[in-house]
C-alpha positions in Angstrom: -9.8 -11.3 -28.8 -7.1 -9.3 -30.3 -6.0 -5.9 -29.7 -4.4 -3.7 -32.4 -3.4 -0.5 -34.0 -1.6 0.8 -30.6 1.2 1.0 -28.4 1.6 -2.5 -26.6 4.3 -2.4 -24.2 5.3 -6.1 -22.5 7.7 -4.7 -20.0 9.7 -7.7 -21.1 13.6 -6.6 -22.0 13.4 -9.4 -24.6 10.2 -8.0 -26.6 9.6 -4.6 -25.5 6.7 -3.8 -27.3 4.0 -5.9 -29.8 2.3 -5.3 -32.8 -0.9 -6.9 -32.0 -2.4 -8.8 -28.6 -4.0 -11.9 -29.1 -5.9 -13.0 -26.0 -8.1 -16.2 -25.4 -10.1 -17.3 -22.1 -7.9 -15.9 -18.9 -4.4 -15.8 -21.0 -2.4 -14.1 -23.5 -2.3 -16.6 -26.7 1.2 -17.6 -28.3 0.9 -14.8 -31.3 1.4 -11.8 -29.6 2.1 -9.7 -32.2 0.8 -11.6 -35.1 -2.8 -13.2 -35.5 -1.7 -16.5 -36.4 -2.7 -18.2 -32.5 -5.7 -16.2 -32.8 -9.0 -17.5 -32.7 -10.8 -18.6 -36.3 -13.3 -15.6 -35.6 -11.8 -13.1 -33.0 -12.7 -9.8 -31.8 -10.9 -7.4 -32.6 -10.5 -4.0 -30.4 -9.4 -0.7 -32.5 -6.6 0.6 -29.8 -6.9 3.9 -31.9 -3.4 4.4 -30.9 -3.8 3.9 -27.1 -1.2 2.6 -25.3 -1.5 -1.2 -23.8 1.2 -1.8 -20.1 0.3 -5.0 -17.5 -1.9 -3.8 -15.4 -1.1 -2.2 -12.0 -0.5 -3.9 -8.7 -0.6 -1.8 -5.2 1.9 -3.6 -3.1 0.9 -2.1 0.1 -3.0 -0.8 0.7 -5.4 -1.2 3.4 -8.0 -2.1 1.0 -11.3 -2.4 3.6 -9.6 0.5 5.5 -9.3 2.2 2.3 -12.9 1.3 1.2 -14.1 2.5 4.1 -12.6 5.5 4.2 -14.3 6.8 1.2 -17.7 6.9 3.1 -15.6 8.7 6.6 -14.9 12.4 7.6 -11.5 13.2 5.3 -9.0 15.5 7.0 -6.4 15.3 4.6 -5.2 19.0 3.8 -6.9 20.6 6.6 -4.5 23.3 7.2 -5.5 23.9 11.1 -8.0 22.9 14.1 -10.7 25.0 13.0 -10.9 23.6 10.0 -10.5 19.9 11.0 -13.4 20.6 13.0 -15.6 22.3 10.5 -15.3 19.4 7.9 -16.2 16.8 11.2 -19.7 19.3 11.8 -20.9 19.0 8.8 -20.2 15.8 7.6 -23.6 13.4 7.2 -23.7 11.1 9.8 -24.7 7.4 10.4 -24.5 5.0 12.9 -22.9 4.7 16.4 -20.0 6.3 15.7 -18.0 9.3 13.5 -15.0 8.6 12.0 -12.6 9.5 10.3 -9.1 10.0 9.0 -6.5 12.0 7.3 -5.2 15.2 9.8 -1.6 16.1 10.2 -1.7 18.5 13.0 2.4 19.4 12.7 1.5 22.6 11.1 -1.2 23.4 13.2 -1.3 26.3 15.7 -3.5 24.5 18.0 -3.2 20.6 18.7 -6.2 17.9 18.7 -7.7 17.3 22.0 -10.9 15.4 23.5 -12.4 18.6 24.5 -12.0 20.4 21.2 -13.5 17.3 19.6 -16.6 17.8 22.0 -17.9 21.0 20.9 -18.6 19.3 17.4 -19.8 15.9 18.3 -22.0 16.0 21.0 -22.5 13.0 23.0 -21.6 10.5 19.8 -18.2 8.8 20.6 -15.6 9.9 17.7 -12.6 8.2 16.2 -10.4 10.1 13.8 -7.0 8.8 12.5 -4.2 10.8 11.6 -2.9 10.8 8.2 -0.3 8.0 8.3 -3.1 6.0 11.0 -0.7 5.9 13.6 -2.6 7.9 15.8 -5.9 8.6 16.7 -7.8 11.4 17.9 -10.7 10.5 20.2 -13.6 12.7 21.8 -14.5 12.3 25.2 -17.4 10.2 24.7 -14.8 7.5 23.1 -12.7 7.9 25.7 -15.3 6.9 28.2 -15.6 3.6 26.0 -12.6 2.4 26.8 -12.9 1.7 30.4 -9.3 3.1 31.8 -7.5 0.2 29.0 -5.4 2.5 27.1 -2.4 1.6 27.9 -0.9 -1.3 25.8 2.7 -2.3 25.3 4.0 -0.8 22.3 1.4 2.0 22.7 1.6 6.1 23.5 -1.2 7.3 25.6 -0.8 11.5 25.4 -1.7 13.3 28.9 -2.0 16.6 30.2 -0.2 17.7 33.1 -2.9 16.3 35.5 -2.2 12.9 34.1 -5.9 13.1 32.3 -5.6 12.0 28.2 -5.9 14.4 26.1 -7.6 12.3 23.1 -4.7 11.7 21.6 -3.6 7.9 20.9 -0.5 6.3 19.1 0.6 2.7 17.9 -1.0 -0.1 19.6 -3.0 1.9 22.2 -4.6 3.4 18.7 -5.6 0.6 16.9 -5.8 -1.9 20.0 -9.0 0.7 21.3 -10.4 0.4 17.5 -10.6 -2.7 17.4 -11.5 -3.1 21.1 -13.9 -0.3 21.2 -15.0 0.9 17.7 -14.4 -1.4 14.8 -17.0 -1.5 11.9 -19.1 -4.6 11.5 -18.0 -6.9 8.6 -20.7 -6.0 6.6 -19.7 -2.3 6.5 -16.0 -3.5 5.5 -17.6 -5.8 2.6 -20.4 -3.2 1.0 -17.5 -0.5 0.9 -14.8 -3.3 -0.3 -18.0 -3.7 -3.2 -17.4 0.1 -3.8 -13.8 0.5 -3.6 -13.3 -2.5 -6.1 -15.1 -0.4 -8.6 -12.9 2.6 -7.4 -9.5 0.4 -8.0 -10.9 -1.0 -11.3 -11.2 2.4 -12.8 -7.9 3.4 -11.8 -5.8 0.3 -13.6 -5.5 -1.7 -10.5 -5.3 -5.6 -11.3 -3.7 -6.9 -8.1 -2.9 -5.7 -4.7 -0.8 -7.0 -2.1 -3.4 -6.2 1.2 -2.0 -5.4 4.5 -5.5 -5.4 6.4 -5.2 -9.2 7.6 -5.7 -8.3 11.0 -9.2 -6.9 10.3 -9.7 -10.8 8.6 -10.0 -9.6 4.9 -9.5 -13.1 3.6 -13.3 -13.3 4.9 -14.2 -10.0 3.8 -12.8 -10.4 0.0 -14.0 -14.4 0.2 -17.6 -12.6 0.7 -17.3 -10.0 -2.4 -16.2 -12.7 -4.2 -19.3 -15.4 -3.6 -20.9 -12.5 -5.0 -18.8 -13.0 -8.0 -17.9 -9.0 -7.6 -13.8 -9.5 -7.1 -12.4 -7.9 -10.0 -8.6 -7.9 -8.6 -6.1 -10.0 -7.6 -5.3 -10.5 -3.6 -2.3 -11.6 -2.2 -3.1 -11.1 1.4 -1.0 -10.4 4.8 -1.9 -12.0 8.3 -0.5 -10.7 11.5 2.5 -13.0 12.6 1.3 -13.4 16.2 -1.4 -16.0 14.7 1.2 -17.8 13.0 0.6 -20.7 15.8 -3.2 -20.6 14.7 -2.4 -20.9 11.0 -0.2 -23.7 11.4 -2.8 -25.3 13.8 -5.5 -24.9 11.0 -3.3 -26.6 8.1 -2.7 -23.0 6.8 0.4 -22.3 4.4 1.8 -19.4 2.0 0.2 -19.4 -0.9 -2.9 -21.3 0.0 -5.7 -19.9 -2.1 -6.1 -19.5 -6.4 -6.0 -17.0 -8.8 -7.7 -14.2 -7.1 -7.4 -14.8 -3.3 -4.3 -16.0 -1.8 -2.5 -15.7 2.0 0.9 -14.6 1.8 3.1 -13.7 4.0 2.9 -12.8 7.9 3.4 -9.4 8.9 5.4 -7.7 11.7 6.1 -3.6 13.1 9.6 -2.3 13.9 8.3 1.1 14.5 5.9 3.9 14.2 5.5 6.7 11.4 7.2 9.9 10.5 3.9 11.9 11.0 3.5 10.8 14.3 7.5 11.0 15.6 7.3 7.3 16.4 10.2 6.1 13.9 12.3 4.0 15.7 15.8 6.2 15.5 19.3 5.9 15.7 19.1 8.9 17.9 17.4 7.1 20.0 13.9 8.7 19.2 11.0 6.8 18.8 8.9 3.8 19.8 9.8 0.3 19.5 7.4 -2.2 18.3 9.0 -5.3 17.7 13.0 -5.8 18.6 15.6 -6.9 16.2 16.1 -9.8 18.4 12.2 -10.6 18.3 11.8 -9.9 14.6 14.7 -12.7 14.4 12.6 -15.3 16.2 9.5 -14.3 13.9 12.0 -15.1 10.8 13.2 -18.2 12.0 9.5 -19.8 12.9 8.2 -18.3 9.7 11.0 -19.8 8.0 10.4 -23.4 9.7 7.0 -23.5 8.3 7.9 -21.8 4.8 6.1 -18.1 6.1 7.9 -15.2 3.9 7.9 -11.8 6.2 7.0 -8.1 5.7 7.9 -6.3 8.2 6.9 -2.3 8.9 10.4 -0.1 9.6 10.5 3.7 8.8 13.3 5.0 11.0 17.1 4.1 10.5 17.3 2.3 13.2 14.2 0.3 12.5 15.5 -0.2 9.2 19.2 -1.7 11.0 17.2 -3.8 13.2 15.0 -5.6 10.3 18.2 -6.1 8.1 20.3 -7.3 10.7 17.3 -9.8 12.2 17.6 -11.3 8.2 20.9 -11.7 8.1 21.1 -13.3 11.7 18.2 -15.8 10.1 20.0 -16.3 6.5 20.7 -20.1 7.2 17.1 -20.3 8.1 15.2 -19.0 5.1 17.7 -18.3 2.1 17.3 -22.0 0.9 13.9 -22.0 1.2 13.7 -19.3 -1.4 11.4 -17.1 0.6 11.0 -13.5 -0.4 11.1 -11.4 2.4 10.3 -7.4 1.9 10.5 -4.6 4.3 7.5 -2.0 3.8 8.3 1.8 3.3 12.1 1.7 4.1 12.0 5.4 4.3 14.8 6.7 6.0 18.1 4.6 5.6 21.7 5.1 7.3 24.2 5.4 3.7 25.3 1.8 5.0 22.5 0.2 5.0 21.6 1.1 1.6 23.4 -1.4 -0.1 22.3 -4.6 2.7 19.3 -5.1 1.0 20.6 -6.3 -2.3 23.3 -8.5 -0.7 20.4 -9.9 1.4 18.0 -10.5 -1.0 15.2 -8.6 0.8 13.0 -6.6 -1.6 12.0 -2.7 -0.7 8.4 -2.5 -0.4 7.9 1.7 -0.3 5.7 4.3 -1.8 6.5 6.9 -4.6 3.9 9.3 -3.3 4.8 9.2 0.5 8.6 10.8 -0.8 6.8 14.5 -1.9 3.7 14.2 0.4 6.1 14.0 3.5 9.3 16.2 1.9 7.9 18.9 4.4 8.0 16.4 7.6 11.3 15.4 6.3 13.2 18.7 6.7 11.7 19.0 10.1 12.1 16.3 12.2 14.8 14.1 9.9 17.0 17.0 9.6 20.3 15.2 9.4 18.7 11.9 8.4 17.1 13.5 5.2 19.3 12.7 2.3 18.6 9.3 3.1 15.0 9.6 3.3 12.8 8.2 0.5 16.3 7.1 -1.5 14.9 5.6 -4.7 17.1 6.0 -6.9 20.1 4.8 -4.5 18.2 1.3 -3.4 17.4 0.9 -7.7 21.2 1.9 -8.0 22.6 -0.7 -5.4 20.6 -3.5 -6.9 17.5 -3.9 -4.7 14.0 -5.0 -5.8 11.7 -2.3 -5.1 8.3 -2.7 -5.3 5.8 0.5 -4.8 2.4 0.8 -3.4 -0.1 3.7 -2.1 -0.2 2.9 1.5 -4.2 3.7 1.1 -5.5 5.5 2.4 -2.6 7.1 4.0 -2.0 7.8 0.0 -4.7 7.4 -2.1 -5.1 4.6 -4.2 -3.9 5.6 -7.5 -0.8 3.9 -9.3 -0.6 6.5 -12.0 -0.2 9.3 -9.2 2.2 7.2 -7.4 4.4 6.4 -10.7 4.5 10.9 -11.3 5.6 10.9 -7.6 8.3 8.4 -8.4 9.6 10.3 -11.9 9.1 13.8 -10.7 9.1 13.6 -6.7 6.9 16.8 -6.5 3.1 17.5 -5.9 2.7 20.7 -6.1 4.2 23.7 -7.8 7.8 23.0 -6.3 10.3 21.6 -8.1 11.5 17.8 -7.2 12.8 17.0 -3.9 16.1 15.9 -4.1 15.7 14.8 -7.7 19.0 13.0 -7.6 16.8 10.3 -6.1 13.7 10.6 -9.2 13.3 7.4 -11.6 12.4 6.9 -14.6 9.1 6.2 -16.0 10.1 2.9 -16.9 11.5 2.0 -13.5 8.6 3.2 -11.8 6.4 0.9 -14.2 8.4 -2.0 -13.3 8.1 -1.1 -9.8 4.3 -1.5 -9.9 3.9 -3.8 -12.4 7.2 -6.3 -12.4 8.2 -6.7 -9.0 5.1 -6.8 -7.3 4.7 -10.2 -9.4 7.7 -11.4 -8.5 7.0 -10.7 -4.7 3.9 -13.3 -4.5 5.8 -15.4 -6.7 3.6 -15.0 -9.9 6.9 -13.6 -12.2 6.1 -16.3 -14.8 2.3 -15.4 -15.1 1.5 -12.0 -13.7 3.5 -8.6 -14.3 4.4 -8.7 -17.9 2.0 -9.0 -21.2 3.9 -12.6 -22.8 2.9 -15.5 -24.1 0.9 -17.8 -21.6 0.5 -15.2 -18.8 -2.6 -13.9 -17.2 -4.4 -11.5 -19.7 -4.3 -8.7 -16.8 -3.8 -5.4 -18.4 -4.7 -1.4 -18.7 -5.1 0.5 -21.5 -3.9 4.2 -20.9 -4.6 7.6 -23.4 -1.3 7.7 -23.6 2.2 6.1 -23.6 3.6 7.4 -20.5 7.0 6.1 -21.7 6.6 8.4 -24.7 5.2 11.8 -23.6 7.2 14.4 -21.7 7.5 14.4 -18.3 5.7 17.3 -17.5 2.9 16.0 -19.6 2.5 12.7 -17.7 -0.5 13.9 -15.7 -2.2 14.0 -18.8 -1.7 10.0 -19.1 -5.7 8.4 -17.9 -6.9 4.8 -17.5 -9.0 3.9 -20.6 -10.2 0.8 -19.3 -8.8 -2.4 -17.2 -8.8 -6.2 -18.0 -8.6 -8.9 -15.3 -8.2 -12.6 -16.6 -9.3 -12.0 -20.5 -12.5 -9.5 -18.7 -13.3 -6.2 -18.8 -13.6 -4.6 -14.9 -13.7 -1.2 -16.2 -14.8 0.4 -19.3 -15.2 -2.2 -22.0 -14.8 -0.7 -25.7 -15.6 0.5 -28.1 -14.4 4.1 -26.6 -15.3 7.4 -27.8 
């Protein structure tokens, strides 16, 4: 196959951009740019001037959760109680249970309770998380599920001032009662993983680097893909307290093929903005995992050749991680591993420059910096200038990689690369745009390092000679068109492995 008469951009410094694309089986052939590797008879696909970039990756989604969200009550946007409430009423149900997600109740006059849940849900038990899932808002016939067992270590358990819950659970006591109490069955997970595949495919996604490994989504994207229905590339997260089953089972980084592979393990600092759980240098917040315990999960990961992601928001969570790293260098530097901390989104100035010298990549999310500017200036008054610093982490040196967080954001790279050059949503102009990219560095953000990070930089990321044939083809050349035109930029159609997932021409 060869694609022609268009703008094909490599995202290679040493060949920017070729005249033609010759692809055969899986892989780009040796003539990119010329037809001389191509096949005796090829196909050839009129670009009509469309622009060709590697296809996206997502370097930090929920992908079941995010699946399965599309089919649950959506609270995003709901601007009070009232109308949280209204949306949960009349939304279709099925099954046992209502869920949901998506409410940020900072702005609200009136807070979430069990009670005010009730009135709308009757006797069916109800599970709602917030926006950043951090917390969940519970009814009272949930409550009543879960037996007295709410409080877990490293969990918030809200109470009125008769000591009864209100409803209202954060961290572990969240997502320790969901999967106690209320988790979907694993066939619900893999019919909506069908659905959101389709979703991701139409929205240039080629890869994703999945943080839902304690729901077992090996099992649930090993199922899609007996179906011969996985049309993207995993490179999966387990939770680092079964690191002692994994080794046990024979189980390695990097075990898998082409589409499904387990990664990395995966470890919390802290909470979330949204729900004032950061871990602070204030002293504010809640404390998941210490620096001294991350250290230990380094230094076993590191004797059985585990890279780590580990979940820090708040400065100090942020301290802790990079300090447990560089406690650990002896331990996992010669080894090569390629450690990341996910979101990184408020950083002490000093820190800034630690993760460069360490070697520990910046996995964060280019639409989280002007969907939260508003929770920012609240509660990280003093800590805001370096919130969501971009351009500073780029400017020191560090690897950043960016992914949606879906469905705390949704799962949609171009959206996320606008956020990153333009670092505004709305009608505002950009917050703090000292700290805005440019297109280009927000391209290589989700399509370069994201490669590099599962250790697939000589195959995956960049359109060359030899590498995966995993691509998008856009309306337009987003490093061409004005910046206030880049919301104009759509995915054409999406290529994983030499195959059309979405959209295969000709195109009108």
């Amino acid at each position: 196959m060869i694609l022609e008469n268009g703008v094909i951009r490599t995202l290679d410094p040493s060949l920017p951009t070729a005249r033609a694309l010759a692809i055969t089986g899986a892989h780009i052939a040796g003539g990119v740019g010329t037809h001389e590797a191509a096949l005796p008879s090829p196909d050839v696909v009129d670009l009509g001037g469309r622009c060709v970039l590697p296809g996206f990756t997502d370097s930090h989604v929920h992908f079941p959760t995010w699946s399965l969200s599309q089919r649950e009550v959506r609270l995003d946007g709901a601007s009070s109680l009232a109308e949280a409430l209204e949306r949960i009423r009349v939304h279709p149900r099925s099954g046992s249970w209502i869920r949901g997600y998506g409410w940020r109740s900072t702005e609200w006059d009136e807070q979430p309770t069990a009670s005010a849940l009730d009135a709308v849900t009757d006797e069916t038990p109800a599970l709602l998380f917030s926006k950043d899932y951090h917390s969940a808002w519970l009814n009272s016939a949930a409550v009543q599920r879960a037996g007295g067992e709410l409080e877990v270590q490293g969990g918030v358990v809200e109470r009125d001032s008769a000591g009864a819950p209100t409803g209202i659970l954060r961290e572990e006591s969240a997502w320790q009662f969901r999967a106690r109490a209320a988790m979907p069955s694993e066939d619900e997970f893999v019919e909506a993983t069908r659905e959101g595949l389709r979703i991701a495919a139409s929205r240039g996604v080629v890869a994703i680097h999945d943080k839902d490994g304690w729901l077992g989504a090996p099992g649930i994207f090993q199922r899609v893909r007996e179906r011969g229905e996985l049309t993207l590339r995993v490179w999966g997260s387990v939770p680092y307290e079964r690191l002692p089953e994994l080794d046990a089972l024979g189980i390695h980084s990097g075990i898998g093929d082409d589409f499904l592979r387990i990664g990395y393990l995966k470890a919390f600092m802290d909470g979330t903005l949204g729900s004032q759980t950061a871990w602070m240098l204030d002293g504010s917040g809640v404390v998941i995992t210490s620096g001294e315990q991350l250290a230990e999960v380094v230094r076993e990961g590191a004797r059985l050749g585990w890279p780590v992601g580990v979940h820090a928001i708040g400065d100090r969570a942020n301290r802790e991680a990079l300090d447990a790293f560089e406690q650990t260098r002896n331990a996992w530097e010669p080894l090569g591993l390629r450690h990341r901390i996910e979101h990184a989104q408020c950083l002490a100035p000093e820190d800034v420059g630690r993760f460069a010298d360490l070697g520990v990549a910046c996995s964060v999310q280019f639409s989280h910096a002007p969907s939260d500017r508003d929770l920012a200036e609240r509660f990280w008054p003093e800590q805001v200038d370096g919130a969501y610093a971009f351009r500073s982490l780029l400017g020191s040196g560090a690897l950043v990689a960016n992914g949606s967080d879906a469905p705390v954001e949704e799962l949609d790279p171009l959206a996320g690369i606008r956020a990153g050059v333009l670092r505004t949503i709305d009608e505002r102009s950009a917050w703090h745009p000292e700290q805005c990219l440019t297109v280009e560095e927000a391209l290589v953000a989700t399509c370069v390092t994201p490669a590099w990070l599962s250790r697939d930089e000589r195959r995956r990321g960049k359109l060359l000679p030899g590498y995966l044939a995993d691509l998008v083809v856009l309306s337009r050349d987003p490093l061409a068109c004005p910046r206030d035109e880049l919301e104009s930029v759509e995915v054409v159609a999406t290529m994983v492995g030499g195959r059309w997932v979405h959209a295969a021409p000709p195109w009108d």
